[in-house]
C-alpha positions, 0 to 999 in steps of 0.5 A: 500500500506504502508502495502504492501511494509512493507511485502515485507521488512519483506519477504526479511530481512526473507530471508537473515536470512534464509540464514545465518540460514541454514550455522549455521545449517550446521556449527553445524551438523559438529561440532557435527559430530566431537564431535561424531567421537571424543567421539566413538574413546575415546570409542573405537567404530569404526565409518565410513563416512556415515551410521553406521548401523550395531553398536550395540544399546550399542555401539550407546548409549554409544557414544551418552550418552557420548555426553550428559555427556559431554554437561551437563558438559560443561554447568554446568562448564558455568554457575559457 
C-alpha cells in the first residue's frame, strides 16, 4: 500500500515536470527559430513563416552550418 501511494507521488511530481518540460521545449524551438531567421538574413537567404521548401540544399546548409559555427563558438568562448 506504502508502495502504492509512493507511485502515485512519483506519477504526479512526473507530471508537473512534464509540464514545465514541454514550455522549455517550446521556449527553445523559438529561440532557435530566431537564431535561424537571424543567421539566413546575415546570409542573405530569404526565409518565410512556415515551410521553406523550395531553398536550395546550399542555401539550407549554409544557414544551418552557420548555426553550428556559431554554437561551437559560443561554447568554446564558455568554457575559457
Amino acid at each position: 500500500m506504502a508502495n502504492s501511494k509512493s507511485n502515485m507521488a512519483n506519477s504526479k511530481s512526473n507530471m508537473a515536470n512534464s509540464k514545465s518540460n514541454i514550455t522549455g521545449v517550446t521556449e527553445s524551438k523559438a529561440a532557435m527559430n530566431r537564431f535561424k531567421t537571424e543567421v539566413a538574413s546575415e546570409l542573405g537567404v530569404n526565409l518565410k513563416a512556415g515551410y521553406n521548401g523550395d531553398l536550395t540544399s546550399k542555401e539550407a546548409g549554409s544557414i544551418g552550418g552557420e548555426m553550428v559555427r556559431r554554437m561551437i563558438k559560443k561554447q568554446e568562448e564558455s568554457m575559457k
